[in-house]
C-alpha positions as CSV (number, residue, x, y, z in Angstrom):
1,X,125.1,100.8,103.1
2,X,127.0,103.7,102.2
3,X,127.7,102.5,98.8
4,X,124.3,102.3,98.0
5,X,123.5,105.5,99.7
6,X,126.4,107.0,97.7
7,X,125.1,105.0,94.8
8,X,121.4,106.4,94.6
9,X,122.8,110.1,95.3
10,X,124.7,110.2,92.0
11,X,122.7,108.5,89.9
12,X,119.8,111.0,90.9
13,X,121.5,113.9,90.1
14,X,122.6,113.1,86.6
15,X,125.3,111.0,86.8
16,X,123.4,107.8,85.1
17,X,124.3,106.8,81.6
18,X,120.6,109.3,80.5
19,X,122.5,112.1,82.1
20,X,119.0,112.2,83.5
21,X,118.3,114.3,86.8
22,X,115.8,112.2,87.8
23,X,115.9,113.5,91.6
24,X,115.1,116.7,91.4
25,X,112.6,116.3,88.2
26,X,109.7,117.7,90.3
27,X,111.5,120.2,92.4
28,X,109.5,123.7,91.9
29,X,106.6,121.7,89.9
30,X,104.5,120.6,91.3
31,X,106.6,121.2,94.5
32,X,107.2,119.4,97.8
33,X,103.0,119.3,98.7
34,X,100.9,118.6,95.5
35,X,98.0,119.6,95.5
36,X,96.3,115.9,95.0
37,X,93.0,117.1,96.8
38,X,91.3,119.5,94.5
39,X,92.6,123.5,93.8
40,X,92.3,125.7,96.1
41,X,93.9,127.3,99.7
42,X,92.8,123.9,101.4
43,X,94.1,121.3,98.7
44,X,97.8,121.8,100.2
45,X,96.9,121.3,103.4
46,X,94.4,118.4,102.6
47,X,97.4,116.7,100.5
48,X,99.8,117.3,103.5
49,X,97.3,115.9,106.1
50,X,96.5,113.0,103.9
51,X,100.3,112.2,104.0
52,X,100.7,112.5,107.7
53,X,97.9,110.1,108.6
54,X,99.6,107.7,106.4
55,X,102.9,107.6,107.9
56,X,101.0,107.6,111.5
57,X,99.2,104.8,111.0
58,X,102.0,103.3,109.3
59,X,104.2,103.6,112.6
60,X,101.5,103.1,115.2
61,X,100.6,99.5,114.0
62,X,104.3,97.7,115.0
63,X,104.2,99.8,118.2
64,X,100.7,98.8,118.9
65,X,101.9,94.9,118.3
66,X,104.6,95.3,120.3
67,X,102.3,96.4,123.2
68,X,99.8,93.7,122.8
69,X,103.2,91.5,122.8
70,X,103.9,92.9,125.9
71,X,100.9,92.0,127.6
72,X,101.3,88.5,127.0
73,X,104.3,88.2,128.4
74,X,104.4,90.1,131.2
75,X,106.2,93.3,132.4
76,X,110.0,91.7,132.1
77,X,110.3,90.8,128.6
78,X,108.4,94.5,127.7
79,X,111.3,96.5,126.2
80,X,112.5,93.5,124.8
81,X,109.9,92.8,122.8
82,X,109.6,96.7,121.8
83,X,113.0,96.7,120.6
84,X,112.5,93.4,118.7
85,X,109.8,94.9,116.6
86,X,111.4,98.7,115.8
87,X,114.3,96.3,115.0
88,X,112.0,94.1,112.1
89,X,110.7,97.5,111.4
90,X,114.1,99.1,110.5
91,X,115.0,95.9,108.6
92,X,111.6,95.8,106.6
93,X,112.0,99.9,105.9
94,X,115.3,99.1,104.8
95,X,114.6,96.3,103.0
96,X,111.9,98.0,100.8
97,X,114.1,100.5,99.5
């Protein structure tokens, strides 16, 4: 995992055979929040909030299921089964990468 970590780092700041600095390409423009929902003073926080209610919803739904999981089971097995699905959460994340 560090080799790949190690891996992706050099390759994205130029060391590819492009000499390409494919990392940092979009650094100061359009910058960290683009501004995806219209111009304006709002569009960056708009873009930002956009963002944030992805990666909620994203997080809440394998805690949710580990919940309903929970119930079934009974109050024993609880932390179990939460750990169980962070666990196929970190391997998914992982594995998407």
């Amino acid at each position: 995992m560090i080799m790949l970590f190690m891996f992706t780092f050099v390759t994205m700041v130029g060391g590819n055979p492009l000499k390409d600095v494919y990392g940092f390409r979009y650094w100061t423009e359009p910058g960290p929040v683009s501004k995806y929902y219209g111009t304006g003073p709002s569009a960056g926080l708009r873009s930002f909030t956009a963002a944030l209610l992805g990666a909620a919803f994203a997080v809440a739904g394998p805690d949710m299921l580990s919940l309903i999981v929970s119930d079934f089971c009974g109050d024993l097995c609880t932390h179990r089964n939460i750990e169980l699905i962070d666990i196929r959460l970190l391997f998914a994340v992982c594995r998407s990468d």
